[in-house]
FIKOLZA-1660 file (N, C-alpha, C; in steps of 0.1 Angstrom, whole numbers, plus 5000, padded with zeros to 4 digits):
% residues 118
   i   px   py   pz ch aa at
   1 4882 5031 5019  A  X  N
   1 4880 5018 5013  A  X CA
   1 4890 5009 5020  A  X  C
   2 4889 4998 5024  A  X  N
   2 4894 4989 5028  A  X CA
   2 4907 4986 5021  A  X  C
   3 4917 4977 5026  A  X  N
   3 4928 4974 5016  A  X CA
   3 4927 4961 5009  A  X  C
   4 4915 4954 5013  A  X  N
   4 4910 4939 5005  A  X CA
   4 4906 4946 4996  A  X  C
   5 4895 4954 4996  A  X  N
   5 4885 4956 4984  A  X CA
   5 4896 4967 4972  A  X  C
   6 4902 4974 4980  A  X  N
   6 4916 4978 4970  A  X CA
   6 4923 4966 4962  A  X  C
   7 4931 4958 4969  A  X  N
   7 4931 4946 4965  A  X CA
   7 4924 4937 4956  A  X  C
   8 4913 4936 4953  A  X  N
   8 4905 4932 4944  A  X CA
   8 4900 4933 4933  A  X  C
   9 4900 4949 4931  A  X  N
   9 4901 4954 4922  A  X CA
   9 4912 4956 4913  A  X  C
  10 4925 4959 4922  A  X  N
  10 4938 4957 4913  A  X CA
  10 4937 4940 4906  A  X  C
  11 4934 4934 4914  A  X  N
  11 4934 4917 4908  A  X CA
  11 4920 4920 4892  A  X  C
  12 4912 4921 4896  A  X  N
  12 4901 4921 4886  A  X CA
  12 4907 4930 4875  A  X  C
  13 4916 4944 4876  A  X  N
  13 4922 4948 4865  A  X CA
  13 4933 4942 4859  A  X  C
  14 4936 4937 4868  A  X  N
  14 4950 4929 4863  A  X CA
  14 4945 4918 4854  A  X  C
  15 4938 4904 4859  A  X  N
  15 4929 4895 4849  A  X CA
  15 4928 4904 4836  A  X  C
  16 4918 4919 4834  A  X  N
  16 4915 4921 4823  A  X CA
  16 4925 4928 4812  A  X  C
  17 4934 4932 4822  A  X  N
  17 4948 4936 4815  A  X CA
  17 4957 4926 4806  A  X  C
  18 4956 4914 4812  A  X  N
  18 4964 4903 4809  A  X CA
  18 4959 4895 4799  A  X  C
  19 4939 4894 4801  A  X  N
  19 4934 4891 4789  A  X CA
  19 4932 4898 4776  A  X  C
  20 4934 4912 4781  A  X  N
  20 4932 4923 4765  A  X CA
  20 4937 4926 4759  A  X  C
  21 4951 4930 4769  A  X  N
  21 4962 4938 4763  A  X CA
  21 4972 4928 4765  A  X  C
  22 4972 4918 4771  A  X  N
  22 4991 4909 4770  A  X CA
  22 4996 4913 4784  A  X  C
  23 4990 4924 4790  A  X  N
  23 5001 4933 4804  A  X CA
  23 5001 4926 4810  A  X  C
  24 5011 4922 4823  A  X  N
  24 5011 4914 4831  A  X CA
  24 5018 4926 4837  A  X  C
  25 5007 4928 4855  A  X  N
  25 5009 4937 4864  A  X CA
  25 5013 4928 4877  A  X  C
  26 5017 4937 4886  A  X  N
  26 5015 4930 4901  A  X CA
  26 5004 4936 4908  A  X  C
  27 4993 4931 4908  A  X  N
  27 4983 4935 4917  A  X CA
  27 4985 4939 4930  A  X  C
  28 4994 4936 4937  A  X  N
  28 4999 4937 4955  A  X CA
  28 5000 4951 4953  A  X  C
  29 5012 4955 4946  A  X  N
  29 5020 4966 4943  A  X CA
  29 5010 4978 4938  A  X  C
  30 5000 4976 4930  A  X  N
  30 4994 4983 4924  A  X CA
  30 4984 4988 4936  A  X  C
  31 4979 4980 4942  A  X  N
  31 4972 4984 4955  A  X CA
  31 4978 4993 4964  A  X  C
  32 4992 4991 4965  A  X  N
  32 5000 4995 4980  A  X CA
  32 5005 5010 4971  A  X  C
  33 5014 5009 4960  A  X  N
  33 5016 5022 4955  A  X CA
  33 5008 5031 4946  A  X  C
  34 5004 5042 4947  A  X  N
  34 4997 5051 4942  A  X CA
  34 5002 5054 4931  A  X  C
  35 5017 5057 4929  A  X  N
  35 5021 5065 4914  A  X CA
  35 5021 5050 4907  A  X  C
  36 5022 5039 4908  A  X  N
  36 5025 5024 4902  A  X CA
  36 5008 5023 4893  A  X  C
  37 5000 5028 4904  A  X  N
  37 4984 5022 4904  A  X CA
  37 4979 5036 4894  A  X  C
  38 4986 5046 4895  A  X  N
  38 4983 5058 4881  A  X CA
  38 4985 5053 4873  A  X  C
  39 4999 5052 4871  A  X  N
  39 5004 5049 4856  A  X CA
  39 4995 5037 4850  A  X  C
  40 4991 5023 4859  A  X  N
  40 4984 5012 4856  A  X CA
  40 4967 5016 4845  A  X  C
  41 4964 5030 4858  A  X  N
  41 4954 5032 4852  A  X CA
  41 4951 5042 4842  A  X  C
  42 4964 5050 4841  A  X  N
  42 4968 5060 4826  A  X CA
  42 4967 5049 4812  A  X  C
  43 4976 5034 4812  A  X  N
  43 4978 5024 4804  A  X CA
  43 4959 5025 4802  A  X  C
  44 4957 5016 4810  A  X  N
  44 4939 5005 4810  A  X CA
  44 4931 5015 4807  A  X  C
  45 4932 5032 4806  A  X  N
  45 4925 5041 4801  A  X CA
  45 4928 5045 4784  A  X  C
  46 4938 5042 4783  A  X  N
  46 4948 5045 4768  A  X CA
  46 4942 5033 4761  A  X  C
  47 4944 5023 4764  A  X  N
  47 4936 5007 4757  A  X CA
  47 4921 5008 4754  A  X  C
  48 4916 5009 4765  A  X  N
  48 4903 5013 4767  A  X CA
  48 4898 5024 4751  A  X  C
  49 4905 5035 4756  A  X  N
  49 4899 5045 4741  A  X CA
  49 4909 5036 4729  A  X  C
  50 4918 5035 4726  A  X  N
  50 4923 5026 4715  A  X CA
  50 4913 5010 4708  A  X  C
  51 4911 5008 4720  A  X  N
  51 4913 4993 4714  A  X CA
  51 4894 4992 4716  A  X  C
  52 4886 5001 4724  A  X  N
  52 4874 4994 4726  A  X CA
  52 4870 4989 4739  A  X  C
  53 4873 4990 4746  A  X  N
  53 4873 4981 4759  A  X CA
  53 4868 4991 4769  A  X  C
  54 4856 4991 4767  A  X  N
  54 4848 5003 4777  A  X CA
  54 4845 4992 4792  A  X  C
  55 4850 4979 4797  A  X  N
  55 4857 4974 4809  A  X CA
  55 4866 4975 4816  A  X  C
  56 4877 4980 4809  A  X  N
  56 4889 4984 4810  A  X CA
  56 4887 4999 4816  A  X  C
  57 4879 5008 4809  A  X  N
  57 4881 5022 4819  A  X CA
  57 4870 5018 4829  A  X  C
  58 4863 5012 4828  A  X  N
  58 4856 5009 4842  A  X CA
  58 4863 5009 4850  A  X  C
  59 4871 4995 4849  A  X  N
  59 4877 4996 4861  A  X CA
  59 4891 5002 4865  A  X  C
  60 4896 5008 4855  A  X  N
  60 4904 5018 4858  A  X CA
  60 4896 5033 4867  A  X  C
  61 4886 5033 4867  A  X  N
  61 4882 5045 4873  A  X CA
  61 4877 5039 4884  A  X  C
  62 4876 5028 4886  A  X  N
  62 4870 5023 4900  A  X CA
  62 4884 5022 4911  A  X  C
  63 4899 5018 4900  A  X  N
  63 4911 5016 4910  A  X CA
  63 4916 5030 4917  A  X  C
  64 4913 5039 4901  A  X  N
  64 4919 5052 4906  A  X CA
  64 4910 5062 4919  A  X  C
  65 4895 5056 4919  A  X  N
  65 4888 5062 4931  A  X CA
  65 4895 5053 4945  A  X  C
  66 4898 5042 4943  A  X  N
  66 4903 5033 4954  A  X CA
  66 4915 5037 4958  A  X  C
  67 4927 5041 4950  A  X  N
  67 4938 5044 4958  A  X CA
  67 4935 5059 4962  A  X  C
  68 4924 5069 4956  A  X  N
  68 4926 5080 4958  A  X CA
  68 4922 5083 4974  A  X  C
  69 4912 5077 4975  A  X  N
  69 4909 5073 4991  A  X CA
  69 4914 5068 4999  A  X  C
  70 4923 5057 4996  A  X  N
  70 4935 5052 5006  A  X CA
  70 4944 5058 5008  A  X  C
  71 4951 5069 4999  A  X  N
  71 4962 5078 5000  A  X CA
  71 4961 5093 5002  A  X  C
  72 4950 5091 5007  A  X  N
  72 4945 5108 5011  A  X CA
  72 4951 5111 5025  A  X  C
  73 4961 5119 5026  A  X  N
  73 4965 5120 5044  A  X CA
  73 4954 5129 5051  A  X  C
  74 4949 5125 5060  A  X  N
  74 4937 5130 5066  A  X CA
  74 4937 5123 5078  A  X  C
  75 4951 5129 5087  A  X  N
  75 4950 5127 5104  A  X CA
  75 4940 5133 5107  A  X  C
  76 4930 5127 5115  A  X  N
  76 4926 5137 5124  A  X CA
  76 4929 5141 5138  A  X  C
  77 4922 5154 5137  A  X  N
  77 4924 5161 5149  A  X CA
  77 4923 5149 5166  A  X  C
  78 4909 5142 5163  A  X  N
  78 4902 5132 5171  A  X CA
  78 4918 5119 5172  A  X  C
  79 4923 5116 5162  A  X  N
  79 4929 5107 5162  A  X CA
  79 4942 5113 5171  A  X  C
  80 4947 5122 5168  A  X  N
  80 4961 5129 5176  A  X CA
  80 4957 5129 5191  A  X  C
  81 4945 5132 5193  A  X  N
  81 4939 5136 5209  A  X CA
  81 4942 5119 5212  A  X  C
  82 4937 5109 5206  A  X  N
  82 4932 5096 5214  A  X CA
  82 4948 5093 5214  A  X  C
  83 4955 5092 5203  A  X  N
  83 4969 5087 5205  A  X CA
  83 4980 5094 5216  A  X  C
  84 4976 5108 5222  A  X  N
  84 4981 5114 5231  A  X CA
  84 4976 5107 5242  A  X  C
  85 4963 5102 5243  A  X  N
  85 4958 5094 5257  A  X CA
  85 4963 5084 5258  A  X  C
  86 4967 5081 5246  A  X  N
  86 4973 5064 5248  A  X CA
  86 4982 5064 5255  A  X  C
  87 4994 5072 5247  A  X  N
  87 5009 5065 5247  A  X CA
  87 5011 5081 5253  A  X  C
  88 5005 5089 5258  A  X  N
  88 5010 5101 5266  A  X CA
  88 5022 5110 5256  A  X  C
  89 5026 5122 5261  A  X  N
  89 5031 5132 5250  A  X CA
  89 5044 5124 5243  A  X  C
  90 5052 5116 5250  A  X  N
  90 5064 5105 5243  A  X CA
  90 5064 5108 5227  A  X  C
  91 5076 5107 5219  A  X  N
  91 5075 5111 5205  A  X CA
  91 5076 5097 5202  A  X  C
  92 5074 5090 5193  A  X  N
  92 5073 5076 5184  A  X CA
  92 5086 5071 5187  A  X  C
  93 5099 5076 5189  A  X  N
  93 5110 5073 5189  A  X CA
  93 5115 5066 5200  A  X  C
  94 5109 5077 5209  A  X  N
  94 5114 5077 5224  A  X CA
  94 5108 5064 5224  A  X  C
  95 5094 5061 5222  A  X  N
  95 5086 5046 5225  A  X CA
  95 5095 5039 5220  A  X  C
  96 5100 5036 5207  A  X  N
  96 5105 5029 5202  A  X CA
  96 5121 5025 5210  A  X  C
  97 5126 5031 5213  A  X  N
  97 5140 5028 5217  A  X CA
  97 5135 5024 5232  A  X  C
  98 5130 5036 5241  A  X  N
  98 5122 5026 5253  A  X CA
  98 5116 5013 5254  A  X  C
  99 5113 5008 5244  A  X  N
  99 5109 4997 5245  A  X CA
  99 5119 4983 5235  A  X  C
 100 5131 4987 5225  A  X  N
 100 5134 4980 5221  A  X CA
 100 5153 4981 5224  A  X  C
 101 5152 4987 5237  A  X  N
 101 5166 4982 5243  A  X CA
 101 5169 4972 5250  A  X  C
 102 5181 4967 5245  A  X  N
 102 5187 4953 5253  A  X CA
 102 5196 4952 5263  A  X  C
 103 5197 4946 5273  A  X  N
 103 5209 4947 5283  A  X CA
 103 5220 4950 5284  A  X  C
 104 5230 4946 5290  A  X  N
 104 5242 4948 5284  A  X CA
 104 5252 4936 5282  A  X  C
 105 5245 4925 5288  A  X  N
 105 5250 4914 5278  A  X CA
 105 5243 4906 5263  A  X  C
 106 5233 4917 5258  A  X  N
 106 5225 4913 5248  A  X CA
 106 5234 4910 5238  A  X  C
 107 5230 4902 5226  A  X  N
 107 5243 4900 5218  A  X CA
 107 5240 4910 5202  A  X  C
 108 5249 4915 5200  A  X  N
 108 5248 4925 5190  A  X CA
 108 5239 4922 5177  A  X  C
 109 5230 4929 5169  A  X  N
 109 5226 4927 5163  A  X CA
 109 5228 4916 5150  A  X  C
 110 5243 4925 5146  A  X  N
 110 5249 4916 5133  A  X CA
 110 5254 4901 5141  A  X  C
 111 5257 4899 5151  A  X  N
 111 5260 4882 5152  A  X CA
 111 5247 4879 5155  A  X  C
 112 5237 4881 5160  A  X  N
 112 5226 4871 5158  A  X CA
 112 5217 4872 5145  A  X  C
 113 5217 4881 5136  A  X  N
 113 5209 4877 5130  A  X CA
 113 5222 4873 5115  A  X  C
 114 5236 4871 5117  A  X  N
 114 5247 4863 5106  A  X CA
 114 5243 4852 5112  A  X  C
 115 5246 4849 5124  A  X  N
 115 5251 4833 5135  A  X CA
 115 5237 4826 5134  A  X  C
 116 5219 4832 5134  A  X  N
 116 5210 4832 5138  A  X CA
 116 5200 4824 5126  A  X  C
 117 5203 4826 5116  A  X  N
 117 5198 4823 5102  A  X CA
 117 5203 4810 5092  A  X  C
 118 5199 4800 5092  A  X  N
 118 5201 4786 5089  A  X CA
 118 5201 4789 5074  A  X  C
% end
């Protein structure tokens, strides 16, 4: 599932959370974190059987299918091959420092970004 339509969802529960129950969520958060977006949807399932609100586990069961799918680790095999063609056997690291070293009159991290920032 996309991370808009995750996104959307969290907003749409969040609306009905805020009009049913009083809860005031962060929808960003709830999208991006998985244990944040359980708990969200352990609450909106607990209300839901208390209070009546058979909207409320709706869409709690539609968030909890959405993060469950965005948080599934499922490299593939296909994906390790293509990223070996890319960037050749190099570890992430090696890229990383090979590409974000500076000369040796570069100016050190901490004075440009103390001296650098208005």
């Amino acid at each position: 599932m996309l991370s808009s339509e995750t996104l959307a969802i969290a907003a749409h529960l969040h609306v009905l959370l805020r009009r049913k129950t009083g809860r005031v969520t962060d929808t960003e958060w709830m999208a991006s974190n998985a244990d944040y977006a359980a708990e969200i949807v352990r609450f909106a399932r607990a209300s839901a059987k208390s209070d009546g609100h058979t909207d409320l586990a709706d869409w709690a069961d539609k968030l909890a299918r959405a993060t469950q799918q965005d948080h599934a680790p499922t490299p593939s095999a296909g994906a390790s091959a293509m990223a070996t063609r890319l960037f050749g056997a190099t570890s992430a690291s090696q890229r990383l420092s090979s590409t974000s070293s500076f000369g040796a009159d570069a100016v050190p991290s901490t004075e440009r970004y103390v001296r650098g920032i208005r």
